[in-house]
C-alpha positions in Angstrom: 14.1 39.8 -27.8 12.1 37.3 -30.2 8.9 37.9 -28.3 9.0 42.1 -28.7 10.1 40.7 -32.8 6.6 39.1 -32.9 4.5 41.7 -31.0 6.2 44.4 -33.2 4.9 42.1 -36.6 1.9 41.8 -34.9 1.6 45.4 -34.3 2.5 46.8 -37.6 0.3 43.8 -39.4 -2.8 45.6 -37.8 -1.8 49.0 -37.7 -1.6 48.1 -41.7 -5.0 46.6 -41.6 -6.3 50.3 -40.6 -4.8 51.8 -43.6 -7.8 53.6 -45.8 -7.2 52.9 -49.5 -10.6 53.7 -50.6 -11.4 55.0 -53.6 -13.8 57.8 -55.5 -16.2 57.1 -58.4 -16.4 59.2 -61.2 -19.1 59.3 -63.9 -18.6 62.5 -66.3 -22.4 64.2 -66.0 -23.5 62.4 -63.1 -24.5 63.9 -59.6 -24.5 62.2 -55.9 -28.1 61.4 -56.3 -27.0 58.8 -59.7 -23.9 58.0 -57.3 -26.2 56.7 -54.6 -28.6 55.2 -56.6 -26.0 53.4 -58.8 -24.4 52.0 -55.8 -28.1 50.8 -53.8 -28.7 49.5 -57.4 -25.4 47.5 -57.3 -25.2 46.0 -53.5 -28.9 45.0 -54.2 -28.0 42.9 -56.8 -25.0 41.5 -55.1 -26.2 40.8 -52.0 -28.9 39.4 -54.5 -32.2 41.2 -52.9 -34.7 43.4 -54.8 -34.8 44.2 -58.5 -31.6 45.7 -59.5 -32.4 45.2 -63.4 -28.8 43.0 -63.2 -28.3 39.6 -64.4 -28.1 37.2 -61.1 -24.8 36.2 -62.0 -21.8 36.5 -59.6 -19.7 39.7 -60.2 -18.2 42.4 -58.4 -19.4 45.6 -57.3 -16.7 47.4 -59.1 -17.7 45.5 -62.2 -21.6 46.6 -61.7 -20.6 50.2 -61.2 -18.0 50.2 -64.2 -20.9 48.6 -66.1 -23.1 51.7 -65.1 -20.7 54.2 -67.0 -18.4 54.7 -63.3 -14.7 54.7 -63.6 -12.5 54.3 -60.2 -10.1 57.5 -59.8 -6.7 56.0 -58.2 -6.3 57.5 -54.1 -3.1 59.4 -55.0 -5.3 61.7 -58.0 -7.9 62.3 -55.0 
């Protein structure tokens, strides 16, 4: 009985791991070309390759994008 206790934690610890909670960008005006460029713009400069126009500081990629005018909409208002 212990043993099927772990393999059933194990289980649902990486059926949980497969569990999308991605989110949307929204930019009021702004198209999926800005989208798409906004976000090359932003893994550039955190992956710290080409000219992003970004200070090479460590941040986030939510913080670039939020500092581009993009605001994450919650999953559940998807």
């Amino acid at each position: 009985m212990p043993i099927f206790l772990c393999l059933l934690a194990i289980a649902l610890w990486v059926a949980g791991g497969c569990i999308s909670t991605s989110v949307k960008w929204y930019k009021p005006g702004a198209s999926g070309a800005n989208f798409s460029q906004d976000k090359d713009a932003c893994e550039r400069a955190l992956l710290g390759s080409g000219d992003s126009g970004m200070p090479k500081q460590i941040y986030t990629f939510e913080g670039c994008m939020e500092r581009k005018g993009w605001q994450q909409v919650p999953p559940s208002s998807q």
